[in-house]
Every structure is written in C-alpha cells, then in structure tokens.
C-alpha positions as CSV (number, residue, x, y, z in Angstrom):
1,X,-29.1,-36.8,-48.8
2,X,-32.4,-35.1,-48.4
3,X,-33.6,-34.9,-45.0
4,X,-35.9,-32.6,-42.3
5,X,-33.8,-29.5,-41.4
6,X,-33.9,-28.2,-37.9
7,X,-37.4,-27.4,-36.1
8,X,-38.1,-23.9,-35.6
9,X,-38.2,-23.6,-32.0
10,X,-42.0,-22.7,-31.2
11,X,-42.8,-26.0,-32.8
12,X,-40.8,-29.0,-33.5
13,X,-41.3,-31.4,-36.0
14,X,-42.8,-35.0,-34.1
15,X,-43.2,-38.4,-35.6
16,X,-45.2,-41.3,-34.8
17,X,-44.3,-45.1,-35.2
18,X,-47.4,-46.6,-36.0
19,X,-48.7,-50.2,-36.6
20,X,-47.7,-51.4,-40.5
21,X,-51.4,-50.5,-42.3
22,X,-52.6,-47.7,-39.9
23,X,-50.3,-44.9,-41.2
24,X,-53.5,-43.1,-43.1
25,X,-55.9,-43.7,-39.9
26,X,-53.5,-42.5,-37.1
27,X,-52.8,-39.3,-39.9
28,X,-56.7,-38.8,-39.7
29,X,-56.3,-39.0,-35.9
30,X,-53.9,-36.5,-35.5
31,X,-55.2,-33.8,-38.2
32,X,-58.7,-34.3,-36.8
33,X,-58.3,-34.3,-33.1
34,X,-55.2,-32.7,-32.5
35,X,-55.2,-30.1,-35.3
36,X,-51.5,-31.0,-36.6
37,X,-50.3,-31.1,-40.4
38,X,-49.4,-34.4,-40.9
39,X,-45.8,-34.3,-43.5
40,X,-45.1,-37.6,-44.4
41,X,-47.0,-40.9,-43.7
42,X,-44.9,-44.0,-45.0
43,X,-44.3,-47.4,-43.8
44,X,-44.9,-47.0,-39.8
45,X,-44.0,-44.1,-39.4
46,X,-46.4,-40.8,-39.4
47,X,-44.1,-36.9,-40.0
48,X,-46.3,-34.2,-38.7
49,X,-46.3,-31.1,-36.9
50,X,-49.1,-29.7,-34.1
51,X,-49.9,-25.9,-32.9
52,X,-48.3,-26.7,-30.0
53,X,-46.5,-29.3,-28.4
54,X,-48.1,-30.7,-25.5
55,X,-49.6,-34.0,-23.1
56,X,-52.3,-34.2,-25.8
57,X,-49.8,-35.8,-27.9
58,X,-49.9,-39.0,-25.0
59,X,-53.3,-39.8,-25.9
60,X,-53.6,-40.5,-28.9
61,X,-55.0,-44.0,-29.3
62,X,-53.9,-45.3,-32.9
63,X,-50.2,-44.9,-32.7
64,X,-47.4,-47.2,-30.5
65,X,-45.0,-44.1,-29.7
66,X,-44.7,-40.6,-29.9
67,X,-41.3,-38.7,-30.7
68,X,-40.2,-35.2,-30.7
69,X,-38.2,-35.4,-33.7
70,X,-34.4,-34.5,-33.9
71,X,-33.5,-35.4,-37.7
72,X,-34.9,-37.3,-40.4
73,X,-33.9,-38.8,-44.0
74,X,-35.5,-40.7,-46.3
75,X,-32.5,-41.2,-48.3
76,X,-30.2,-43.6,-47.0
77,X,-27.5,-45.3,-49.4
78,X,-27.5,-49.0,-47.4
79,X,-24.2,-49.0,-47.4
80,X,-21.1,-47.9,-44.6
81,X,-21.1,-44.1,-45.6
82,X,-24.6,-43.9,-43.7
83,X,-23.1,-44.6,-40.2
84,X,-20.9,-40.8,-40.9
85,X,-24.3,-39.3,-42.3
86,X,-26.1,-40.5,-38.9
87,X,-23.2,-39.7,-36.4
88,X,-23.3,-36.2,-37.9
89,X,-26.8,-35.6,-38.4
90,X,-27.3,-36.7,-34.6
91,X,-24.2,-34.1,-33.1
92,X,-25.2,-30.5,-35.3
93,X,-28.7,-31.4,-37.1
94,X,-30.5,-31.8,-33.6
95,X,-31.3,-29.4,-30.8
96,X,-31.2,-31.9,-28.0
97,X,-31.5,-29.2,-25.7
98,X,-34.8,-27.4,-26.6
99,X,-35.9,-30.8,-27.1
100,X,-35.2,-32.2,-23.7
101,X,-37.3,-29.0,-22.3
102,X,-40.5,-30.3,-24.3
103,X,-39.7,-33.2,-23.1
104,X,-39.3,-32.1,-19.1
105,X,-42.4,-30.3,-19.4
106,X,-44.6,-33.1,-20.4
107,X,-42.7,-35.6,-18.8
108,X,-41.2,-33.7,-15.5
109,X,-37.8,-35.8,-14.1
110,X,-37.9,-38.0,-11.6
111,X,-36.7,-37.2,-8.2
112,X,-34.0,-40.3,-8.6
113,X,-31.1,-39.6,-10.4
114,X,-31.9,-38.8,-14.0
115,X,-31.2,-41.6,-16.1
116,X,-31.2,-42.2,-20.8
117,X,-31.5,-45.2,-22.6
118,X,-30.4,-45.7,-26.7
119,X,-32.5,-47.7,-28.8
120,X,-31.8,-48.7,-32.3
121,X,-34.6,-50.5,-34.2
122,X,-33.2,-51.5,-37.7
123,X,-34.6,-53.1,-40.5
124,X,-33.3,-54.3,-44.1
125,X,-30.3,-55.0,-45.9
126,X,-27.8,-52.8,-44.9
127,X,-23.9,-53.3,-45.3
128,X,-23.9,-52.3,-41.5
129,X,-25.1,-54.3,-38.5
130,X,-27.5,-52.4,-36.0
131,X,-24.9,-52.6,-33.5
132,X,-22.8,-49.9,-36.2
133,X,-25.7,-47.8,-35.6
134,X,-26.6,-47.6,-32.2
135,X,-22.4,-46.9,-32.1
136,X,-23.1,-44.0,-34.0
137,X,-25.4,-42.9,-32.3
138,X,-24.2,-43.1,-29.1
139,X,-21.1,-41.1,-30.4
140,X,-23.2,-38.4,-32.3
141,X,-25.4,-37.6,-28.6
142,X,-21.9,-36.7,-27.2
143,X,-22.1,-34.0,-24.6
144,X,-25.9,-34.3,-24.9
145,X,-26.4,-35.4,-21.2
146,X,-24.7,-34.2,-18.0
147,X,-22.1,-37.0,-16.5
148,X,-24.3,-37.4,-13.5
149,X,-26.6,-38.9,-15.8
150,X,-26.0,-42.5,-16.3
151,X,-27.2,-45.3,-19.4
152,X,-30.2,-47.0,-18.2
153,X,-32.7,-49.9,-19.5
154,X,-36.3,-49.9,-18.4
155,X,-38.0,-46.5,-17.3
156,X,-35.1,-44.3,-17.8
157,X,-35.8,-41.2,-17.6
158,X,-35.4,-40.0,-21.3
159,X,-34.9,-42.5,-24.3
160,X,-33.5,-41.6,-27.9
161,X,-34.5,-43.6,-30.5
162,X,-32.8,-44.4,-34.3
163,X,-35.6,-46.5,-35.8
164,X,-34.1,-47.5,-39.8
165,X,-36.2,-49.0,-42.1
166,X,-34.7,-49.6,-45.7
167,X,-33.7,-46.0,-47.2
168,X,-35.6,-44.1,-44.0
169,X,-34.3,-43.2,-40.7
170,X,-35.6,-41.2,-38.0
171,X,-34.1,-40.0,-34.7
172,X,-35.9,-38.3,-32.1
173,X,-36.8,-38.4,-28.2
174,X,-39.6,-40.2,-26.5
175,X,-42.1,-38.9,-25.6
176,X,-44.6,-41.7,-25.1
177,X,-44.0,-45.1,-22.4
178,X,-45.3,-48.4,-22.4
179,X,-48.2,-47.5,-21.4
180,X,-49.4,-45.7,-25.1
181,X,-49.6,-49.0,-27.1
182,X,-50.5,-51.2,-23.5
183,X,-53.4,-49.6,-22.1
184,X,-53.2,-49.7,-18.2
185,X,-57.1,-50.6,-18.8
186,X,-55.7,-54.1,-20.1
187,X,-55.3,-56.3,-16.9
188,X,-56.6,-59.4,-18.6
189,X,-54.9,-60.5,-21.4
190,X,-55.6,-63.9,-23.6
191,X,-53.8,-65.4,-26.5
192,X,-54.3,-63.8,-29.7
193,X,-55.6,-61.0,-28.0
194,X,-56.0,-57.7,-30.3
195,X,-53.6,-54.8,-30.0
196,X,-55.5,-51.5,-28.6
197,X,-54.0,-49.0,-31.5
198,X,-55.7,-51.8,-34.2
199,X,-59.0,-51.7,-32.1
200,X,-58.6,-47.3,-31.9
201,X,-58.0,-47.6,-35.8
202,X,-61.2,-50.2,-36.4
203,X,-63.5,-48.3,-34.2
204,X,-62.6,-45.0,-35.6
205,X,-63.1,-46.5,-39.5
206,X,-66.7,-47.7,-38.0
207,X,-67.6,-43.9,-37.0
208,X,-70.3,-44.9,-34.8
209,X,-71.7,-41.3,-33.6
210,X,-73.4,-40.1,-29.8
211,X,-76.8,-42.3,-29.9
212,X,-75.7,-44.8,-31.7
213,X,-75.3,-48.9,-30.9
214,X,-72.0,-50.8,-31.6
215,X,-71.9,-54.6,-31.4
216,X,-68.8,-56.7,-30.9
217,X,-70.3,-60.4,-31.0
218,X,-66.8,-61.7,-30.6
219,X,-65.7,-59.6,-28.5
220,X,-63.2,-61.3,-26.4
221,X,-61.2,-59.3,-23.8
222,X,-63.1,-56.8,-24.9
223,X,-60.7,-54.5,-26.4
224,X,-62.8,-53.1,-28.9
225,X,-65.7,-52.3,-27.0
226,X,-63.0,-50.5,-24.3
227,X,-61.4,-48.1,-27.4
228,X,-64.7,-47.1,-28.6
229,X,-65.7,-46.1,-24.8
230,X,-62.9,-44.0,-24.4
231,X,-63.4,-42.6,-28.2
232,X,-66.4,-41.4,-27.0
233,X,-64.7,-39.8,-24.2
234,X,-62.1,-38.0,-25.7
235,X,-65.0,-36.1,-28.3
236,X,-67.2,-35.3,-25.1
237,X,-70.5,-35.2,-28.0
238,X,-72.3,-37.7,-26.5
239,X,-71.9,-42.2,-26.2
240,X,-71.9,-44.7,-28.2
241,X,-73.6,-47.6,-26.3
242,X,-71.6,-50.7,-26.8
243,X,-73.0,-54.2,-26.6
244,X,-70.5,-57.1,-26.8
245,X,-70.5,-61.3,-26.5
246,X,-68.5,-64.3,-26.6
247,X,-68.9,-68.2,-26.3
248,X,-66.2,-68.8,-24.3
249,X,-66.9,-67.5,-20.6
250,X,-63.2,-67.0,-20.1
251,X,-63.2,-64.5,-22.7
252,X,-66.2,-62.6,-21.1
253,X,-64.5,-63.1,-17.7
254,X,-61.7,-61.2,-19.2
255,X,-63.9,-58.5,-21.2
256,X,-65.6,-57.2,-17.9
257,X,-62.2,-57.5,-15.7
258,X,-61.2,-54.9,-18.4
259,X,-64.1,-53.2,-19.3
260,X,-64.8,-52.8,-15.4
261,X,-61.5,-50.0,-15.5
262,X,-63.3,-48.1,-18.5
263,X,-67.0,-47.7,-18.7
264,X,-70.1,-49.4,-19.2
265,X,-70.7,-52.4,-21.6
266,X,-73.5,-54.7,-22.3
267,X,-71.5,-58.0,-22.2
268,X,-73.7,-61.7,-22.6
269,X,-72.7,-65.3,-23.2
270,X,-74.1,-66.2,-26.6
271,X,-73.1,-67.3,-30.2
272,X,-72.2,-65.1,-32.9
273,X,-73.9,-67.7,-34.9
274,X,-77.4,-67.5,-33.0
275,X,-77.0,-63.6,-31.4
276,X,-80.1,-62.8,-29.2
277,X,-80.6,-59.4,-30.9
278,X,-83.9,-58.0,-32.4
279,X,-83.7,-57.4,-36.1
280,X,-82.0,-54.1,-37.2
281,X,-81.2,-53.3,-33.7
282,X,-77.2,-52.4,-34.3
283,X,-76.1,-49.1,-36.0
284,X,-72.1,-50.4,-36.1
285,X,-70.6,-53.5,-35.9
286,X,-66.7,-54.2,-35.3
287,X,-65.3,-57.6,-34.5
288,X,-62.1,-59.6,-34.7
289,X,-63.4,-63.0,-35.5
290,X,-61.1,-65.7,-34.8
291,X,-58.2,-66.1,-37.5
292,X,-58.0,-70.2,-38.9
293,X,-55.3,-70.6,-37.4
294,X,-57.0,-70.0,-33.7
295,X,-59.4,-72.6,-34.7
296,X,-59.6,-76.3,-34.2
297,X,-59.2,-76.9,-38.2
298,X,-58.6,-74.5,-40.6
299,X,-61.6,-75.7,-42.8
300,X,-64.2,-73.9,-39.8
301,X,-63.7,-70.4,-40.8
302,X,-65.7,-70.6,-44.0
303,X,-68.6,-72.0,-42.3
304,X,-68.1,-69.8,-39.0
305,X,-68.0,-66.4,-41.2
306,X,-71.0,-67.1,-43.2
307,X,-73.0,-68.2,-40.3
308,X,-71.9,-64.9,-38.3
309,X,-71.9,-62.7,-41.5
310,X,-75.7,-63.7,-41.8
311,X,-76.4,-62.8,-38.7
312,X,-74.6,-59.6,-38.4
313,X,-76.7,-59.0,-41.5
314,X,-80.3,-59.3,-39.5
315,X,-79.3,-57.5,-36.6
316,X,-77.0,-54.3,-38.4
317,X,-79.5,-51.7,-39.4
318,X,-80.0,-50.2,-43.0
319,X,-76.8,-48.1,-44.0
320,X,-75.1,-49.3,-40.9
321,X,-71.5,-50.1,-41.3
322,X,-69.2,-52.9,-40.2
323,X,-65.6,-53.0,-39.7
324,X,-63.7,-56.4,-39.8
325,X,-60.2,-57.7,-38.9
326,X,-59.4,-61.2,-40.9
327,X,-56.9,-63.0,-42.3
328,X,-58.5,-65.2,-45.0
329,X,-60.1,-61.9,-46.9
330,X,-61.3,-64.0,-49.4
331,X,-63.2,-66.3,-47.4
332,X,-64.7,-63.3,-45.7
333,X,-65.6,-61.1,-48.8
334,X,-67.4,-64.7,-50.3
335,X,-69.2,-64.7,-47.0
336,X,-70.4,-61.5,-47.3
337,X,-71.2,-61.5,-51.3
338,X,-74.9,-62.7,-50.6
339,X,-75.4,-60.0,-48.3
340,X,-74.5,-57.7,-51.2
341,X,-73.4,-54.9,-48.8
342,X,-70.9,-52.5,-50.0
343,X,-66.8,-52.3,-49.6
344,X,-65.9,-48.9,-49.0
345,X,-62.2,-49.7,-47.6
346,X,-59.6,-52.2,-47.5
347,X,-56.5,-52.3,-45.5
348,X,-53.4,-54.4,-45.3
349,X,-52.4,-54.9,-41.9
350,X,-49.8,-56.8,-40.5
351,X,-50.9,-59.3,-37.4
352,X,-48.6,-61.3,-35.3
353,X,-46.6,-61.6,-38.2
354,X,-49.0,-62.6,-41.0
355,X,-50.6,-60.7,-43.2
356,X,-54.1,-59.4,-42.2
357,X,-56.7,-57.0,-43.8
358,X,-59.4,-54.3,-42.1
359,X,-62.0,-54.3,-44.3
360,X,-65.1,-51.8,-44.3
361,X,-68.5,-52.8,-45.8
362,X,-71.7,-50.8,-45.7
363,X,-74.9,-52.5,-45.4
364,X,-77.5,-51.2,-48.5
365,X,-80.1,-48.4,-47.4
C-alpha cells in the first residue's frame, strides 16, 4: 500500500478535514495565507505542509479541523487485511511523541488530569465495521499515553482521529476544537442557518478588496457578513464595508446579536426583491437565498430568484462579482441568463445532506 512516510521532525506533515466541495478553496487558504505546500486535496480532506507548525494553523476559517498528521494511505483494499495495515501503521509509522509536543505547545495541558479521546469516522463499503477500526486503533496507540491518563469524551485533553473514506485513511492528532467550525461569534443560531467554513469559502471566492462594499440582502444570522469582517481582519490591508438585510426581523435580531461580537455592519429590514440601494452602489454581493425546500411551496423560488437576481443586477456595480449558494442551480442560472453576466466558477457542495452548488458570476464591464 502506498502511503505518507514519517514527517521529518522540523515539520510534520498536517491535514485538514474540510467541507465536501471546499477542498480547492481551503488549499488556496492555506498556500496563500499560511505559506504551506498543499500535497493532496481529495474528497474532504486537504494533505499539506507549512514552514512551521504553529497557532496560526487554528484560524483558518475554511476548514472544520486541523490535524498533525501521524500516517496516511490512499490505498486501502476494503476488505479485513486493512484492520493489520492500520494497527501497524498506527504503532511504528507514527511519532506520537514529537507529535504530542506540537501539540502541548499550541495547545498547553490542562491543569486537571490529562485526559485522550479515539474517534473513528468511517465511510463506505468495507468488509469491516467501524467498531474493527477504532479496535485497531486503540491497539496500534499502545504505550502512546502514560497510565495516569485516562479515555475521555468531550474536551479531553488530546484526541486521535482515524477518519476512512472509501480507499483513503488518515490518522493524525487534533489540533483544532469545536470551536474552528462553530465560531464562538455564533450565539444566535436559526434553522437552516449557513455553516461559517461555507460562508469563509463564499466570501473568499467574492474577493471583495479594502474600500470596497459587500451586500448580503438575505443575510440572515448574518454569517456572511461576520466571515468577511474577520477576513478583513486577518489581511490587516484595509475593510471591506458590509451592508446586509432580511425580511424577517427575527433573522435581523439574530444577525446583530452576532454581528455585535465581530464588527460593524450595516443591517436594515427590507426586501431582496425591492432593496433600498442606489443604482451601482455594491462592488460584491454574496448571499444564501433561501433553498425551496425552506419555502412555503417549492414553486416560489423561481419567482423569488428572478425578482432578487434583477435587483442584485441594478445595485452590483460594473465588473462586480457575486457569489451564490443554491440548490436549484438551474433555476438560478435561468434567473440570471437575462442579466447576461458571466460564470466564472461552479462548485458542488454538499448542504444538509443534499446537493448544493456555489456558483460565481461576474457582472459585464
């Protein structure tokens, strides 16, 4: 089986696990602000490498976890010889120790009595259950910890993970917490409310630069408008002014709860339909319009795209760019075919469990 060989010890190999659809956007993040070669980038899960390990690595905004990896294969067989392969790859392929001092460093212990937690995230057809592989698992990290450590759940101290997905399988340590993919920002949550990595990955695809205006009209909790705030802070080059609206006043009620822990937003009560804007007045615009299935009858969201879409269209200035999260793609690329603006990208994405797609249009000089 081919799989990564040991990390020199100056710089381990680390992996991401990354929403299904982001991998190329959270690569971009990680070459561009971290300055890290990025190996591999398959189904959710992002190989790369960076000058020097570090807390940098906890803020990046369009991944769900960070590892430090301890072995990885892309070559699995499916079948009961794997569960050898992993117990063995786990006891002499990783160096848990050197690991578990990049680890202390960012993450220093507790003063409580250390704790570890296993976690085996499996997916496929597999003549083994995942219960097989966390057993292997468990018996390849033999020795790893002291015995006055002791198997925890929740907020143990250190967590190794086996994540298996068809022929791949990675195993590394944690370096990331809850709080990477659930932003401490995000106090106010509604139904259907958008993951932060997506937002990151929409508002980085929108590349709104210092100066410039981005408009959210349906802007919900406000989770858009909150990643491209803190974008702006991480590149220090200047902000992005953010404007942002809904029609429900719950939803604004929850955008300014959240958007009150960030920075400032322009927020007002209006309809993406009728949007109070001057003409040419927006340089980006990102939104997450409601999916048919949020609506009262599936048969709205061909009228409610092309009344917004036309709209977006007056107030988005010449070359300006707009970055949208739908499921019914068709219905929104017929909304926008009038408009004649230009696709420059299309992505796949997964959301809660149906299929979804980021698209990228640019609006004609």
């Amino acid at each position: 089986m081919s799989r990564s060989r040991k990390a020199d010890r100056e710089s381990p190999a680390c992996y991401a696990l990354v929403h299904a659809g982001l991998e190329s956007v959270a690569a971009d993040e990680i070459t561009r602000d971290l300055g890290g070669e990025v190996k591999k980038a398959e189904k959710g899960v992002v190989v790369f490498r960076v000058p020097e390990v570090g807390p940098e690595l906890l803020r990046l905004r369009t991944i769900e976890d960070v590892f430090l990896m301890g072995w990885g294969t892309d070559s699995l067989t499916y079948r009961a010889e794997d569960l050898k392969s992993m117990r063995h790859w786990t006891a002499k392929d990783a160096d848990w120790k050197h690991l578990l001092s990049l680890h202390h460093a960012i993450r220093p212990k507790p003063k409580a009595k250390p704790s570890y937690r296993l976690v085996t995230q499996m997916g496929g057809s597999h003549a083994y259950r995942r219960v097989d592989a966390s057993k292997s698992l468990s018996q390849g990290l033999a020795g790893v910890f002291p015995d006055s450590w002791k198997p925890g759940e929740e907020n143990a101290t250190v967590e190794i993970w086996l994540t298996i997905r068809g022929r791949q399988a990675v195993c590394g340590l944690r370096l990331s917490d809850k709080t990477m993919r659930h932003r401490p920002y995000k106090v106010e949550h509604l139904p259907a409310s958008l993951r932060p990595t997506m937002a990151a990955a929409m508002v980085r695809l929108a590349g709104a630069a210092p100066g410039d205006i981005l408009l959210d009209p349906m802007c919900g909790a406000g989770t858009i408008l909150a990643e491209q705030i803190e974008l702006s802070k991480t590149r220090k080059a200047g902000r992005v002014e953010t404007w942002g609206g809904d029609r429900e006043m719950s939803m604004l009620r929850a955008a300014n709860s959240n958007l009150h822990r960030v920075g400032p937003a322009m927020l007002c009560h209006w309809d993406a339909r009728r949007l109070p804007l001057a003409r040419e007045s927006v340089d980006r615009i990102v939104c997450n319009p409601p999916f048919g299935k949020q609506l009262a009858s599936p048969e709205e969201i061909g009228p409610l795209y092309r009344a917004a879409l036309k709209e977006c269209h007056r107030v988005l200035r010449m070359g300006g760019r707009a970055v949208f999260l739908v499921s019914e793609p068709d219905v929104l690329r017929e909304a926008i075919k009038p408009l004649h603006w230009k696709a420059t990208r299309e992505m796949e994405v997964e959301v809660l469990g149906q299929p979804a797609m980021i698209g990228v249009w640019q609006k004609p000089e």
